[in-house]
Structure formats: C-alpha cells, structure tokens
py3Dmol code that shows the C-alpha trace and the ligand (Angstrom):
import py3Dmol

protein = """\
ATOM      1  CA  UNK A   1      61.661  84.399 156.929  1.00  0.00           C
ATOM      2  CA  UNK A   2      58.372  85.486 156.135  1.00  0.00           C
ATOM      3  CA  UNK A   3      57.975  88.076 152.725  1.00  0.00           C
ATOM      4  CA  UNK A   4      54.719  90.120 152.233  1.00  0.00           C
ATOM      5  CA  UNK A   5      55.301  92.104 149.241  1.00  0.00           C
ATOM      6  CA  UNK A   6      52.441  94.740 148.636  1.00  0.00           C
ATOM      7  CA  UNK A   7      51.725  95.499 145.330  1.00  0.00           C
ATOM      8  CA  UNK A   8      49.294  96.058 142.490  1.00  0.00           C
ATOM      9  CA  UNK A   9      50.168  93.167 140.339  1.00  0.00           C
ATOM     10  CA  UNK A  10      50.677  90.212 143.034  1.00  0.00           C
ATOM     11  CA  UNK A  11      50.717  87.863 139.997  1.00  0.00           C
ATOM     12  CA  UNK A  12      53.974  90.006 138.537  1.00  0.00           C
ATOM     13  CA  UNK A  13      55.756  87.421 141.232  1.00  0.00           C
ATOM     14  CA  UNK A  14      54.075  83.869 139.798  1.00  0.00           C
ATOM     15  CA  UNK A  15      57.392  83.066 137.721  1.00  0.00           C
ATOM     16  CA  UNK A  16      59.837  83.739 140.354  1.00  0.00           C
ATOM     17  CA  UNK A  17      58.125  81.923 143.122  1.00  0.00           C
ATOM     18  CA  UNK A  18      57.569  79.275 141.051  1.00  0.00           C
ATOM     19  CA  UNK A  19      61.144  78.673 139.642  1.00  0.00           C
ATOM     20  CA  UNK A  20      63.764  76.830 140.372  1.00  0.00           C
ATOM     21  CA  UNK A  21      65.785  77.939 143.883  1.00  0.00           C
ATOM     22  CA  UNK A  22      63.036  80.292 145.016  1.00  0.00           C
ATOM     23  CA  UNK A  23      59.890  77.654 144.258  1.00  0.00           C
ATOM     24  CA  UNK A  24      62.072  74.853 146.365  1.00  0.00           C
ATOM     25  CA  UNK A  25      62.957  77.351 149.205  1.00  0.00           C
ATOM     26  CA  UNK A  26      59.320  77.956 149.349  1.00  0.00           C
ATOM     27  CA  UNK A  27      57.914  74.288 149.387  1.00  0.00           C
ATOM     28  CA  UNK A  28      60.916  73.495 151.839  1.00  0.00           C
ATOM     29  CA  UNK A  29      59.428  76.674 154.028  1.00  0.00           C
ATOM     30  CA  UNK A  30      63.031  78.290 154.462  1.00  0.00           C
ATOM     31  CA  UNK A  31      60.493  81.335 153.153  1.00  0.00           C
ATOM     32  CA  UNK A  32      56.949  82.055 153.580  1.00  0.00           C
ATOM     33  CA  UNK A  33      56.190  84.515 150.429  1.00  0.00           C
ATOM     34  CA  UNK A  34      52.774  85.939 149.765  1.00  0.00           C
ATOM     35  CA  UNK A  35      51.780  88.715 147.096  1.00  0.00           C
ATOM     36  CA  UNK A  36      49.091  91.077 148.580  1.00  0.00           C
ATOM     37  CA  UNK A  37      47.487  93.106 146.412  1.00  0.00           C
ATOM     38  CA  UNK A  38      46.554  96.894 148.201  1.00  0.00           C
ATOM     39  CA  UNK A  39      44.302  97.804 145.935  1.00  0.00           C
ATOM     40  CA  UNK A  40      41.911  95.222 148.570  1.00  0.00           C
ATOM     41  CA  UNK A  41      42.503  98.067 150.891  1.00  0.00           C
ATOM     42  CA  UNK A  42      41.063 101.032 149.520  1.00  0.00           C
ATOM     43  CA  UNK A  43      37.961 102.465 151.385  1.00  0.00           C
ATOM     44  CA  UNK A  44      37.112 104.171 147.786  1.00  0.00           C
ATOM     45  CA  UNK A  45      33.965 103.488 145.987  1.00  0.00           C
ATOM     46  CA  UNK A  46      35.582 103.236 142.607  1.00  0.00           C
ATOM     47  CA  UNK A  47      38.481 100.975 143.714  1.00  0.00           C
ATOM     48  CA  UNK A  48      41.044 104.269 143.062  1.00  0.00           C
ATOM     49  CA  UNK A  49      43.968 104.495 144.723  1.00  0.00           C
ATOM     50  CA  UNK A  50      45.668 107.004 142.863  1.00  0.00           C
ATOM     51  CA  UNK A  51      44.857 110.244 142.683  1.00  0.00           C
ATOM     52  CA  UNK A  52      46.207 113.569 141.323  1.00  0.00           C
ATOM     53  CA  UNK A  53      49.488 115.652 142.820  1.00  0.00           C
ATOM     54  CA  UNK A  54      48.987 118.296 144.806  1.00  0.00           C
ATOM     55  CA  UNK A  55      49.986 121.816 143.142  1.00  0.00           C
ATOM     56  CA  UNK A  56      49.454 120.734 139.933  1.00  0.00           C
ATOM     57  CA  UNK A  57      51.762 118.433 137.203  1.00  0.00           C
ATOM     58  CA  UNK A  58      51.207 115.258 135.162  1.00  0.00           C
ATOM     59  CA  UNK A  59      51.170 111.917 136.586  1.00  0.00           C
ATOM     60  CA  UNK A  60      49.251 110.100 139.009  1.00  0.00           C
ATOM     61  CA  UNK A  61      50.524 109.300 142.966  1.00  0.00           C
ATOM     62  CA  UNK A  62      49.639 106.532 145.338  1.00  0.00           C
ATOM     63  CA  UNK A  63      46.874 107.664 148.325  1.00  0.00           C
ATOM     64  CA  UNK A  64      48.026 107.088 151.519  1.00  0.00           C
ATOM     65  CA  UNK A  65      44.920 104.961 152.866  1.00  0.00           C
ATOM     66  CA  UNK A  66      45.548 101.791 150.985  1.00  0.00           C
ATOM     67  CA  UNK A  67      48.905 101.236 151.347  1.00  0.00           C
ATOM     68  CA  UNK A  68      48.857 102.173 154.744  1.00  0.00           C
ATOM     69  CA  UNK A  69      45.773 100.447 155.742  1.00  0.00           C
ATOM     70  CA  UNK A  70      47.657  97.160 153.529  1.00  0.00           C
ATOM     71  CA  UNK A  71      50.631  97.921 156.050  1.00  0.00           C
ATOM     72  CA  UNK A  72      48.554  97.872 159.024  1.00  0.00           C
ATOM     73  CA  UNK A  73      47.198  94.886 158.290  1.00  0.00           C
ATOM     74  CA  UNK A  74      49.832  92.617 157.300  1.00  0.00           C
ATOM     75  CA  UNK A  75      52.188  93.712 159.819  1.00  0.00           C
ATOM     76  CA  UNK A  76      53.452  92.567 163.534  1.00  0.00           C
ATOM     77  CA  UNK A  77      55.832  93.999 165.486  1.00  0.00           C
ATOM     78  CA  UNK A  78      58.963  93.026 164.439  1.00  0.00           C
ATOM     79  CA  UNK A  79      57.965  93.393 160.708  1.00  0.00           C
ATOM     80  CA  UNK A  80      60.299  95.634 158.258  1.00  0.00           C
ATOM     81  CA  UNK A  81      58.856  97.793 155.997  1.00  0.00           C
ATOM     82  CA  UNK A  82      60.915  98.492 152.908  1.00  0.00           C
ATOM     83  CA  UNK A  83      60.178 100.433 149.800  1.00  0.00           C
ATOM     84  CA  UNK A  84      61.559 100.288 146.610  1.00  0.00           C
ATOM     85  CA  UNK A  85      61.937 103.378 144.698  1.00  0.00           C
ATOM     86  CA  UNK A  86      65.222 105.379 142.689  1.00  0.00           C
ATOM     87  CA  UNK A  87      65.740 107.724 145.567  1.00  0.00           C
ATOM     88  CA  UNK A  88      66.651 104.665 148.113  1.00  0.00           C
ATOM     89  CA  UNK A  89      69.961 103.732 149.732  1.00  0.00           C
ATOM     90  CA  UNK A  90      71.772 101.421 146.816  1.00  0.00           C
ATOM     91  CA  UNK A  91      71.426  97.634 147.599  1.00  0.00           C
ATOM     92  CA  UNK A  92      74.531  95.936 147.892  1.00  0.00           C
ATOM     93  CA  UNK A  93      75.288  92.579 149.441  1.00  0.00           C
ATOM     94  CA  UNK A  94      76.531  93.962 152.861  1.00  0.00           C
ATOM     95  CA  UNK A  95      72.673  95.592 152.803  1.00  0.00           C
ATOM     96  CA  UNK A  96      71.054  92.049 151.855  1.00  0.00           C
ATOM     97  CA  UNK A  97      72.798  90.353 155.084  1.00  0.00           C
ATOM     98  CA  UNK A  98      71.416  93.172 156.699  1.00  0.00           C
ATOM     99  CA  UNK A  99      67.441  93.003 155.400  1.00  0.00           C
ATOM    100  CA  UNK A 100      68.060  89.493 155.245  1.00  0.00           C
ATOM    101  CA  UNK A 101      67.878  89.231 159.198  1.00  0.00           C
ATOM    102  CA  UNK A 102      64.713  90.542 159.630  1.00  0.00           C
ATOM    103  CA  UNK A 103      62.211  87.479 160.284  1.00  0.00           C
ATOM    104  CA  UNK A 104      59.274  89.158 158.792  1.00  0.00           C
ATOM    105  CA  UNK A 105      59.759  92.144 156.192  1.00  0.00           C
ATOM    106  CA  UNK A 106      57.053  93.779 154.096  1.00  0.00           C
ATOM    107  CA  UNK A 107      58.269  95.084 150.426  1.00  0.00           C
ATOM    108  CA  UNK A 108      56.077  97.902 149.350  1.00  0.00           C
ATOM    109  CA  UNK A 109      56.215  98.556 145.319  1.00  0.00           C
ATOM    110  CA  UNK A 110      55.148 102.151 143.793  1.00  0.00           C
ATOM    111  CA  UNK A 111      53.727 102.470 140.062  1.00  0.00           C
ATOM    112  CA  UNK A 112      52.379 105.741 138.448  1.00  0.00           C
ATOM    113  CA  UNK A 113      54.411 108.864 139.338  1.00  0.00           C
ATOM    114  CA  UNK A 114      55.394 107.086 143.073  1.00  0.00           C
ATOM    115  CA  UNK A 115      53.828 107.699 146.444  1.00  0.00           C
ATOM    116  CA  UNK A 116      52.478 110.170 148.531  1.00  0.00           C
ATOM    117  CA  UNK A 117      55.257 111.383 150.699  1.00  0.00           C
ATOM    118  CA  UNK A 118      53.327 110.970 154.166  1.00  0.00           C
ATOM    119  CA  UNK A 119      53.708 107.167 153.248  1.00  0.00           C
ATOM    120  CA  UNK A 120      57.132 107.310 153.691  1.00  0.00           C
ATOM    121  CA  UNK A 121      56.645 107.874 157.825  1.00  0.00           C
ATOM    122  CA  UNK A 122      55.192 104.125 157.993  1.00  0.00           C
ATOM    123  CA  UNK A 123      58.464 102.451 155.778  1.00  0.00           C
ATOM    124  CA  UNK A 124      61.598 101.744 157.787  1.00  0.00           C
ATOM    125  CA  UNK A 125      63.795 101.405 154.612  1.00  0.00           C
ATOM    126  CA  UNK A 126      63.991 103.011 151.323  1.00  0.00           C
ATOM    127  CA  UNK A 127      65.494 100.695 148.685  1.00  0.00           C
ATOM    128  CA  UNK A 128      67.129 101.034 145.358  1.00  0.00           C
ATOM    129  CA  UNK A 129      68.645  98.458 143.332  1.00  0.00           C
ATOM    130  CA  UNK A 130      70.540 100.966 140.865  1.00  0.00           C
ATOM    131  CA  UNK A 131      70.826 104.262 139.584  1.00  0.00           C
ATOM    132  CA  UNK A 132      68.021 103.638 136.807  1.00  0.00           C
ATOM    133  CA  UNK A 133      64.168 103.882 136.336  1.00  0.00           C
ATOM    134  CA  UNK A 134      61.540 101.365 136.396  1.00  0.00           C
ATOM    135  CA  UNK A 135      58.003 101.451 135.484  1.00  0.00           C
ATOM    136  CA  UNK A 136      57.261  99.610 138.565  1.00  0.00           C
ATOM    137  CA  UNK A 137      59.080  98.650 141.979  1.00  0.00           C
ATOM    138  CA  UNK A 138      58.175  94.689 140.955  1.00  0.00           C
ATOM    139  CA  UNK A 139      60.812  94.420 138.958  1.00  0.00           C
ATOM    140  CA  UNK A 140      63.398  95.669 141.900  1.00  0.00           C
ATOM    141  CA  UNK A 141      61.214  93.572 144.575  1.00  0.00           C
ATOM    142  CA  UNK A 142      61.809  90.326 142.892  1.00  0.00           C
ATOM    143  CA  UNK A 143      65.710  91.452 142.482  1.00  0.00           C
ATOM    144  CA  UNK A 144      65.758  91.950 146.408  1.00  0.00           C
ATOM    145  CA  UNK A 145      63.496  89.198 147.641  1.00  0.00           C
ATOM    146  CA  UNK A 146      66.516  86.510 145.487  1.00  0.00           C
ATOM    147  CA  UNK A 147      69.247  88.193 147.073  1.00  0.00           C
ATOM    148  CA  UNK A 148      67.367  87.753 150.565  1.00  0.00           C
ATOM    149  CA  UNK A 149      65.900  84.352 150.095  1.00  0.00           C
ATOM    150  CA  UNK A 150      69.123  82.587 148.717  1.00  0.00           C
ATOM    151  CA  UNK A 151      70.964  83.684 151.946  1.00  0.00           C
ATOM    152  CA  UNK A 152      68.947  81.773 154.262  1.00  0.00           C
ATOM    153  CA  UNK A 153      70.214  78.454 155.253  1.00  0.00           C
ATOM    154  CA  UNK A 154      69.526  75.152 153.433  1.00  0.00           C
ATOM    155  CA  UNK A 155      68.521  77.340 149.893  1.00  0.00           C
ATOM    156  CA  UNK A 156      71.532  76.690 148.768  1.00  0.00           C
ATOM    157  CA  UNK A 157      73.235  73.582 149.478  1.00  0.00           C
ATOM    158  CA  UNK A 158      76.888  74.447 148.279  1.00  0.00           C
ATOM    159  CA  UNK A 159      79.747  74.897 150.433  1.00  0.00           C
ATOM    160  CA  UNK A 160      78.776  78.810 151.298  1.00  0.00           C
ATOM    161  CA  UNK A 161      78.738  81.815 149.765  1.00  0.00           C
ATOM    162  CA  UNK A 162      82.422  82.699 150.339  1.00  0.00           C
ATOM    163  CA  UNK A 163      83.272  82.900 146.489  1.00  0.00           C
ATOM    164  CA  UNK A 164      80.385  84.557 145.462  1.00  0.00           C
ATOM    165  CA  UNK A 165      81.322  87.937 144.164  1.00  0.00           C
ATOM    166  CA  UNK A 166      81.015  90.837 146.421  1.00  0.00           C
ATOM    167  CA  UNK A 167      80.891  88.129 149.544  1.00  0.00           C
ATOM    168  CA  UNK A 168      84.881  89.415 149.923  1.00  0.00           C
ATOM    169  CA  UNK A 169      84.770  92.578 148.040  1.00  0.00           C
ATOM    170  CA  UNK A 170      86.333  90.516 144.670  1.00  0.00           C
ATOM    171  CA  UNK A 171      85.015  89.664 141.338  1.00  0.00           C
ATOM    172  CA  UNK A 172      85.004  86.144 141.457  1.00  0.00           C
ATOM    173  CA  UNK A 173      87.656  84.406 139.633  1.00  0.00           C
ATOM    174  CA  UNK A 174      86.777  82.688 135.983  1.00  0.00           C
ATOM    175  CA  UNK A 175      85.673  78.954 136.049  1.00  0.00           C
ATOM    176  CA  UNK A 176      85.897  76.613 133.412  1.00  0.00           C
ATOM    177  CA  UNK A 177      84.323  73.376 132.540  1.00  0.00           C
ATOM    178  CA  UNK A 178      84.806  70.517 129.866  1.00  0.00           C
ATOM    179  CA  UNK A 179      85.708  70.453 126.899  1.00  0.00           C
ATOM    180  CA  UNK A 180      89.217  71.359 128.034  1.00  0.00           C
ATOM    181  CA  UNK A 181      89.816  72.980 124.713  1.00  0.00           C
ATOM    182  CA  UNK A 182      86.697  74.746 122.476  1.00  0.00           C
ATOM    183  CA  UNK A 183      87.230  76.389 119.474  1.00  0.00           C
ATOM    184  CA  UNK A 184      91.220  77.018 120.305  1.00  0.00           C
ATOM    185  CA  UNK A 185      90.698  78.262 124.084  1.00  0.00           C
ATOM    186  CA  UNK A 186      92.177  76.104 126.569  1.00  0.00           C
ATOM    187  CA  UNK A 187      91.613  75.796 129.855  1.00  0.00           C
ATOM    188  CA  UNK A 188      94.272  76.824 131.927  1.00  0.00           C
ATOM    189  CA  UNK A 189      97.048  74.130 132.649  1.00  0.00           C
ATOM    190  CA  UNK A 190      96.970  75.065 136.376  1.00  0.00           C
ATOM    191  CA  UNK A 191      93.297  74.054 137.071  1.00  0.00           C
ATOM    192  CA  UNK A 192      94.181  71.103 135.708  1.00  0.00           C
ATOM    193  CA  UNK A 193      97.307  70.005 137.727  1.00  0.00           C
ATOM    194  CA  UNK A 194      95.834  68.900 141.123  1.00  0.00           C
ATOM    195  CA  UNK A 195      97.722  71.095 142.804  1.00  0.00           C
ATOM    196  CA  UNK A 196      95.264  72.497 145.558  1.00  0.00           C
ATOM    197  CA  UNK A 197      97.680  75.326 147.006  1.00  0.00           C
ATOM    198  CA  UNK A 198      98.595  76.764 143.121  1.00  0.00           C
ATOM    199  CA  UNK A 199      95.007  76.569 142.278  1.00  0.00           C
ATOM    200  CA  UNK A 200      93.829  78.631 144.938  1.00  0.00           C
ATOM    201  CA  UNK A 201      96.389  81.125 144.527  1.00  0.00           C
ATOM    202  CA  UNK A 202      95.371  81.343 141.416  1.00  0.00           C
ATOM    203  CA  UNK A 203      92.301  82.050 141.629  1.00  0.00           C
ATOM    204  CA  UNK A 204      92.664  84.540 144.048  1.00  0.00           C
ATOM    205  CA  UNK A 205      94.904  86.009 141.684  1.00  0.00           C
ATOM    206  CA  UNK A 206      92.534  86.340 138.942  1.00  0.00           C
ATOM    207  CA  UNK A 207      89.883  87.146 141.520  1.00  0.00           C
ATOM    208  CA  UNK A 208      92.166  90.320 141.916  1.00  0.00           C
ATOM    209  CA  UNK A 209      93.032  90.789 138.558  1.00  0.00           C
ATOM    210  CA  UNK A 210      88.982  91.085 137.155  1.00  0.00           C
ATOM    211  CA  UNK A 211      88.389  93.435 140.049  1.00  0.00           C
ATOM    212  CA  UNK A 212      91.236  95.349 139.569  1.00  0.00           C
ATOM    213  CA  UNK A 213      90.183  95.872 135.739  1.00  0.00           C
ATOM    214  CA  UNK A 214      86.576  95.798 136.073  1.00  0.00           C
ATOM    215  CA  UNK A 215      86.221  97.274 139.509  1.00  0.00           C
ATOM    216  CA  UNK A 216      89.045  99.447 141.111  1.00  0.00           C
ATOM    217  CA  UNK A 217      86.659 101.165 143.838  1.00  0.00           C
ATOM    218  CA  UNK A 218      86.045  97.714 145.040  1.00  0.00           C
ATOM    219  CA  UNK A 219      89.805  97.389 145.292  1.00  0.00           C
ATOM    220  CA  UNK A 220      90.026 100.824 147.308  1.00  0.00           C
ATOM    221  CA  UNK A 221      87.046  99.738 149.764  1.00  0.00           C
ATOM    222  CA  UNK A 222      89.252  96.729 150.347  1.00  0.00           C
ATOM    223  CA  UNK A 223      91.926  95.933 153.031  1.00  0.00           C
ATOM    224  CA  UNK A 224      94.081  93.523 151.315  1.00  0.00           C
ATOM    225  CA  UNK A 225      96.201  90.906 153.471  1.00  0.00           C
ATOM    226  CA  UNK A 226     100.201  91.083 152.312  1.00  0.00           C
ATOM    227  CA  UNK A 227      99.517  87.986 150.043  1.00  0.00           C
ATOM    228  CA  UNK A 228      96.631  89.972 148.031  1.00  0.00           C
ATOM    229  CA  UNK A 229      98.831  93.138 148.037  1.00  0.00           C
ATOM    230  CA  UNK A 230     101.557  91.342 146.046  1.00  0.00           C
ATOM    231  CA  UNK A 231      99.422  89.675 143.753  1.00  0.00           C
ATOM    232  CA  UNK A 232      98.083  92.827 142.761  1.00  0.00           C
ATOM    233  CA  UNK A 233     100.887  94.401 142.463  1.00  0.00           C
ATOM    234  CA  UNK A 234     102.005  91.808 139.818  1.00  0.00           C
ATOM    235  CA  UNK A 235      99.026  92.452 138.136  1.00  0.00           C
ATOM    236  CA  UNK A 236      99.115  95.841 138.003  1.00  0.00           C
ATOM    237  CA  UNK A 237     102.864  95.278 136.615  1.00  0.00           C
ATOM    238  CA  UNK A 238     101.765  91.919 133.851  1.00  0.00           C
ATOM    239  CA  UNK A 239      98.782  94.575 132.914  1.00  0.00           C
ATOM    240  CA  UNK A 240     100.965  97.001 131.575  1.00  0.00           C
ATOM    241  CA  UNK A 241     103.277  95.266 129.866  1.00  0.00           C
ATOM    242  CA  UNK A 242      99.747  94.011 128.177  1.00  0.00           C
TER     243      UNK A 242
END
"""
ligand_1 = """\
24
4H7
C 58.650 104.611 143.946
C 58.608 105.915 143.501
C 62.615 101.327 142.046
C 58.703 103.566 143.021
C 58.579 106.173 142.136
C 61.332 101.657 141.634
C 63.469 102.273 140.053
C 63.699 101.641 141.263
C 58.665 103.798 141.648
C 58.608 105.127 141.207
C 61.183 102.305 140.411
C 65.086 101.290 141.697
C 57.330 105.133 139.178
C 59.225 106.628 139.409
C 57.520 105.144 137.683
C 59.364 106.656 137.919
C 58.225 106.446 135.820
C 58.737 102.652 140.700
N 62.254 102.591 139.659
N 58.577 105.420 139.847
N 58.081 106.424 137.266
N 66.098 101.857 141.079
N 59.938 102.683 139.928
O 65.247 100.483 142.594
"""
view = py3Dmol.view(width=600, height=400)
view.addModel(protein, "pdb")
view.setStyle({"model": 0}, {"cartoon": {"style": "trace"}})
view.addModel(ligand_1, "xyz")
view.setStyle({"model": 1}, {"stick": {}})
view.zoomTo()
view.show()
C-alpha cells in the first residue's frame, strides 16, 4: 500500500513513521509512506495558500490551486483521495478494511478555518475520526494511516486480528499477566486451569459482559449466535443482582 499524505507540516509524521510497528512496516515495505508538503504547489509569489472567505468572517481557508495541483501530481488512477475533517463519515473499523484496500490512497489534511469547498469535487472520501475538533487534520491522519497500515499482512505477526475489539462487534475480554496476585487482585482461577474450552467461554463471556456495560449499541448492531444470547442474558441477570 502506498500512503501520500498532503499536508503543511510533513514532519508532524517523523515520530510515527519512525516508531515501533509503523517504522518496521515501512523498512519491511508492507507500506510506502511519504509526507508531501502542498505548500510546494502554490503558483503564488508569496508562498500563500490561504486566503480570506468569501462574504466576509474571521479565519483563513485553503485555495484550491495547491492542493489540487498537490493532488494532480501525486496521483494515478486507482489512487483514493480522502480528507480528514469533523463533517466526514465516522471511522470505524468496518471503514478501515474498507480504505485499507485501496493500493494507493492520498490523505489530504486542512488547517486554518478548513478548505475551499470546490476542493471537495477532487476527494473521494470525507473522513472523521470523532465527533471533536482539531487544530489540524495531522493529528486524525496519523490515527487513520495506524488503523490502515497495521491491517496489512506481515505488520503484525500475531495470530490475526480476530480478538481485537470491534473486529466482532465486542469489547475485548480483560487479560492478565504475572504476578498472579498484585496488591490483593488475583487473577482469575479459570485462566489459570488449562482448561481451553472454559477459558474461551469465558472470555467470550466477559467479552459480552464489558460491551454490554460499556457499549450496549454495539450489542444492538450485533447478531448474537444462541451461545452469546445466553451468556448475556446471565449477565444481564449477575449485573443486577450487582
Ligand atoms: C478540515 C476542515 C479532522 C479539516 C476544517 C480535522 C477534526 C477532525 C480541519 C478543519 C479537524 C476529525 C480546522 C476546523 C481547524 C476547525 C479550528 C482540521 N478536526 N478545522 N478549525 N474529527 N481539523 O476527524
């Protein structure tokens, strides 16, 4: 997967490519990630490529001729153009399986008072990672571009992503490690019995139960199999005697 993020701070992304998962995905070549900076673009004599909004009000907005010339440019014709701004469709992980297919995707971030609406005619996808405000779309590219790049195959050499949470609309289940008792909490017995088939229905158990309390819409999205339907409903029962 190649990522061309456009932006006006292309060293804003230094840390994450260089940490960790992401920095070894990159030097293995799973993903090809280069920071462009559009500001290169502008045909303006004083660099600008802001300017002020039409019919008046404070704030600056992006120009269309650097960003779309930086689009131009950088793109071929299979590439994905995706914006990140607060009016976006919410990114969830059923959305990242979805961007995450795209071979070659270009992530365009706003600053100032956001972009010139005719921009929005050269962007296949407006993103948002939450109902908030940023000063910048970096912040949200970075958040997309790890939820994209730790998909791909070989970034991440456990098992799968089954357990993660959201992978099968559950919280994930807690996990302990040693000591097996700190400061008076215990792990549970059961993780420690061996017993495969108790220890997996456990877990999906608890998996239920921290959704359930945590998140009941993910519960309501869900079609639960008859084993998940009775486990809930002896959580929902042990919850209220709680
Ligand atoms: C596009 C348009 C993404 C991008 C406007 C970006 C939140 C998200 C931005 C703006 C973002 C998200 C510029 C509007 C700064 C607000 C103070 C960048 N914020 N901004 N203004 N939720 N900000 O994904």
């Amino acid at each position: 997967m190649k990522i061309t993020v456009l932006t006006l701070f292309p060293e804003f992304f230094d840390s994450f490519t260089n940490t960790s998962i992401i920095k070894r995905a990159i030097d293995n070549k799973h993903v090809d990630f280069s920071s462009v900076n559009f500001r290169d673009y502008t045909l303006d004599k004083h660099n600008n490529v802001d300017d002020t909004v039409c019919g008046g009000g404070a704030g600056m907005l992006l120009t269309c001729q650097p960003i779309v010339d930086a689009i131009k440019a950088n793109r071929q014709k299979d590439t994905k153009v995706i914006m990140m701004t607060p009016q976006g469709a919410p990114l969830n992980q059923q959305k990242v399986h979805e961007l995450a297919q795209s071979d070659d995707v270009i992530v365009l971030c706003g600053h100032y008072e956001g972009f010139d609406e005719r921009i929005r005619s050269y962007v296949d996808e407006e993103i948002s990672i939450g109902d908030y405000v940023l000063t910048g779309g970096e912040t949200a590219a970075v958040v997309l571009c790890d939820a994209m790049i730790r998909l791909h195959d070989g970034v991440i050499t456990t098992t799968s992503h089954e357990d993660d949470s959201y992978e099968n609309g559950l919280l994930e289940y807690p996990q302990y490690t040693r000591p097996i008792e700190f400061e008076g909490q215990k792990v549970p017995d059961i993780l420690l019995s061996g017993h495969h088939e108790n220890i997996r229905k456990w877990r999906l158990k608890e998996s239920i139960r921290k959704t359930y309390l945590r998140r009941p819409d993910l519960l309501d999205k869900k079609e639960l199999n008859k084993e998940e339907s009775k486990l809930l409903s002896e959580v929902i029962e042990e919850e209220k005697m709680k």
